[in-house]
Every structure is written in C-alpha cells, then in structure tokens.
N, C-alpha and C positions, 0 to 999 in steps of 0.2 A: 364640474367633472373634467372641461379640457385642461382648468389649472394642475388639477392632484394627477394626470395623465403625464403633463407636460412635465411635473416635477418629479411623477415616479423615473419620468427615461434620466431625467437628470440627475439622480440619483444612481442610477444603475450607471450611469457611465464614469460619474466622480468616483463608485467603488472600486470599478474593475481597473481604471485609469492610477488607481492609486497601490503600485506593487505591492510596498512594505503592508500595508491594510489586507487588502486579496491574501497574499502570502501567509501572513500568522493566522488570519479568521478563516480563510477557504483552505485553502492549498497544505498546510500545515497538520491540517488534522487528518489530512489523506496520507498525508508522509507519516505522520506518527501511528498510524492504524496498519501500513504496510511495515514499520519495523518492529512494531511487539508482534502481528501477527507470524513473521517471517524468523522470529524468536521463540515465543512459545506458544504457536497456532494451535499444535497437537497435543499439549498439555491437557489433562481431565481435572475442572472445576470441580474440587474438593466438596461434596454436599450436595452438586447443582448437577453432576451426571451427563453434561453435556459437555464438546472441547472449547477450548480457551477460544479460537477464534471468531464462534459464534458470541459466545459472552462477552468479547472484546468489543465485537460491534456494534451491541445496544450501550455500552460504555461513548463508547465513540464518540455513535451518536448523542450523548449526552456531552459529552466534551466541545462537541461542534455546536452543539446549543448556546453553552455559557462561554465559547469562542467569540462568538457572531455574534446572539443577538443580546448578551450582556456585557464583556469586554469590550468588543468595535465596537456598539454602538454608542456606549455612555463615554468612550474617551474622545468619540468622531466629535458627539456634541459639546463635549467639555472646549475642547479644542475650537470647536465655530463659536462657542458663548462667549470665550476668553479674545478672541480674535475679532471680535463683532461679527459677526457675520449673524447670527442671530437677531441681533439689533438690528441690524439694515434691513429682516424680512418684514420688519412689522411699516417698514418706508415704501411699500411694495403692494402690487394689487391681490398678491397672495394671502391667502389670509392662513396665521399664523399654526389655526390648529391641518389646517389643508397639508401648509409645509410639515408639520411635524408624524402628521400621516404618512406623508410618501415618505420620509424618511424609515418608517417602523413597515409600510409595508415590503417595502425596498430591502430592508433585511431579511424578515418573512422570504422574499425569494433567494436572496442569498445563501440562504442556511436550505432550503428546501431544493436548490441546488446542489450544494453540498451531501445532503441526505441521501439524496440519490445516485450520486456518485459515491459515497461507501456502500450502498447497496450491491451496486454493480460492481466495484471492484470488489467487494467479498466474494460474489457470485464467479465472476470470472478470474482471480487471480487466486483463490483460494477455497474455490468448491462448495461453497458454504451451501446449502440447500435452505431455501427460507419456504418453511409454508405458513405464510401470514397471512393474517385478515387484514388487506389492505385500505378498507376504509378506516379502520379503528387505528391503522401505524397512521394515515395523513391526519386524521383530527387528533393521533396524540402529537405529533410533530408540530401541528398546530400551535396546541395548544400550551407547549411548550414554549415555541420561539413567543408567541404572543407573551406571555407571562415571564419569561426571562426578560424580553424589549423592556418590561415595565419597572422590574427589578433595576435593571441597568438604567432608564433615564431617570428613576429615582435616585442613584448612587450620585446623578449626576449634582445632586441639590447638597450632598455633603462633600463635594470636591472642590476645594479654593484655587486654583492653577491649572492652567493648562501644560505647565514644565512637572506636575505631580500627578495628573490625571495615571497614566499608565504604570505609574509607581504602586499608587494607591488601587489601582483595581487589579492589577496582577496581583497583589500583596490578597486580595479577597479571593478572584475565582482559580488561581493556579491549586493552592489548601484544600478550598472545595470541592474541587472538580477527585484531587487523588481521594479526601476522606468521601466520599460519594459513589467511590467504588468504580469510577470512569475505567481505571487501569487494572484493579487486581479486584477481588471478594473484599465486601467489607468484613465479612466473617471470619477471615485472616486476621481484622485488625485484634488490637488490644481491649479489655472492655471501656476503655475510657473513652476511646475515639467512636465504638460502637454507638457511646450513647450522643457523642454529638454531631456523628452523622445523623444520625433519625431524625434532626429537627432542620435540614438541612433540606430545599427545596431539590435540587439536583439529586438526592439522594432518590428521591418519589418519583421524579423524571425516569431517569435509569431504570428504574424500577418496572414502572410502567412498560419504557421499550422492552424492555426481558419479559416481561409476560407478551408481550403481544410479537415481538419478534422471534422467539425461543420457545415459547408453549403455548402459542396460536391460540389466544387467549383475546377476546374482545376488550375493547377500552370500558366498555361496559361493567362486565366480570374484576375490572382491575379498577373499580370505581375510588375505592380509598385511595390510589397513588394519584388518580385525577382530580380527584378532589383537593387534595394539598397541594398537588402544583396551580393548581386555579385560586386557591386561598391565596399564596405567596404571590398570584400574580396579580389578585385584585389588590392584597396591602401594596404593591407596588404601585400601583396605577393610583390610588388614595394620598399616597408617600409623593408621588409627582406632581397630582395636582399640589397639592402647598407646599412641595421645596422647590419646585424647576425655575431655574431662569431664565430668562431669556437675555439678560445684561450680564456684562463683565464683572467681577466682583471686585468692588476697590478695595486698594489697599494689601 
C-alpha cells in the first residue's frame, strides 16, 4: 500500500508539473465550456426542452472524459513505453501492475477534478440550477473515467511511436467526442452519422450524464447507457491485457 501511495503523489505531481498535459486534458475543457456556453448558453435544444447551457455540460462532461482519461493517458504511456521508462519499472521494487494503478487512479482524480470544476463553474458563471442525484453523477463519472482509462491503455498496444502517439489518438477522440454529441444534438446530425454514433461508447457516456444531470434520473433508471459504457470498458481492459507493453517497439 505505501508503494501504490508513494507512486499515486508521484503521479499527481508529474501531471500538474507538466503545462502542456494539465492544459489540453484539464484546463482546456473549462475554457471550451466557458466559450460555446457564453455563445449559445440561452439557445432551446431542439427536442430536449431544456437551454443549451445545461445540455452543454453533460457534453462537456463527456469531452473531459475522453480528454483525460483516454487522450492523456494512452499518449502519457505511449511516450514512457517509447522512452523506456516503462522498462526501468520492472528494475524497481515496484511491482509493475502497482505502477500501472497509480497511474489510472491518478487520472481517476484528475478528471473527477475537472468534473467538478465544470459543475461549479456552470453553477456560478452561468446559473445553471442542477438538481441531481449525486450519488448516481459520481458512480457514473466513475465509471466512466474507469472505462475510458481502459480504452485508452488499450489504444496504447496499436501505437508504434511515440513522434505518432498524439497524431494518432487525436485523429480517434477529437471525431468521437463531436459525432457523440459532446458539442451540439446528435439529432441535428445527418442519418448516416446518427447511425455511427450509436455504437460509439462516448455516445452512452453523454447519455447517461443527461439523464442524470438534466432529468434527475438515477444511474440505475439509465441502466442501458451503463451498461455499454462498462461493456466498452471491459473490451478495453481484455484489449490491454494482450496488447500493452511495457518495451519500446523496435524498428
């Protein structure tokens, strides 16, 4: 326990230490939530009867998901696999799944950080009135960042470079995140993108925070959108065990 303790604080300070990282995964989603909202905050969601600004924020929230704990995290390790630094853990009295915990809980706070600073700034910078069932937002938030983590160190087993890492996973969740409905209704889209949102885990994410952020709706009552982000998160964690590596990839 003192090792995964000692490694979770090391963890937290390598993130917040590291600008460019904090910036795009933390920082970045508060900035872009403060400029669509301060855009079309008072716009009426076409279908959904509620203003833009609340529906923005279960998006968000989803945005800051596949920010943190899918984008940072698979390119953090892409980059320490590529560099060794993965390889030196295993030289080390840590033992390798310990290390690979504090890193996944370590974003777990990151993101649940984040969370709550769009909560609060919706609250005070834009009046949003939330009446949620707060236990059901933290087990979905949960259950979320756990299942995106998993996606994302899975991505990391089809990534050959650490100079392609961020190429290649921006190229995945920046697509996802819009056809997912992070920023507008996916019911706006065309019906082609409609149907490949649906099978899109981030789509269910969203989902889920809108029922339980926006119509105070239990994670329970919204069991199908929990269900498939726990399906996509267990293929991910199945996907890690037999692609992750922990060596540099030659060649």
């Amino acid at each position: 326990m003192s090792l995964f303790v000692h490694q979770l604080r090391a963890e937290q300070r390598l993130y917040w230490r590291s600008r460019e990282l904090a910036f795009f995964t933390f920082l970045f989603p508060l900035l872009l939530f403060v400029l669509l909202d301060s855009v079309y905050g008072d716009n009426v969601i076409k279908g959904e009867h509620v203003k833009a600004s609340s529906y923005l924020l279960a998006g968000m929230l989803g945005y800051g998901v596949a920010s943190t704990a899918f984008a940072g995290l698979g390119i953090v390790l892409v980059l320490r696999r590529e560099s060794g630094i993965l390889k030196r853990v295993w030289a080390t009295p840590l033992p390798p799944p310990t290390y690979l915990l504090g890193v996944i809980v370590s974003t777990v706070i990151v993101y649940a950080i984040e969370a709550a600073a769009l909560i609060v700034l919706a609250r005070a910078a834009f009046g949003i009135e939330l009446h949620t069932r707060w236990l059901s937002l933290v087990l979905g938030l949960l259950l979320g960042s756990l299942s995106f983590a998993a996606l994302g160190i899975a991505l990391t087993g089809w990534i050959r470079s650490g100079e392609g890492s961020s190429a290649v996973v921006n190229a995945i969740y920046l697509p996802v995140t819009f056809l997912s409905g992070a920023f507008v209704s996916p019911h706006e889209y065309p019906r082609f993108l409609e149907v490949i949102a649906e099978v899109l885990p981030l789509t269910y994410f969203i989902r889920l925070m809108r029922d339980v952020v926006l119509r105070n709706e239990t994670i329970w009552s919204s069991w199908e959108s929990a269900v498939v982000v726990a399906a996509w998160g267990l293929a991910g964690l199945l996907l890690s065990i037999r692609g992750f590596r922990w060596t540099a990839r030659e060649g």
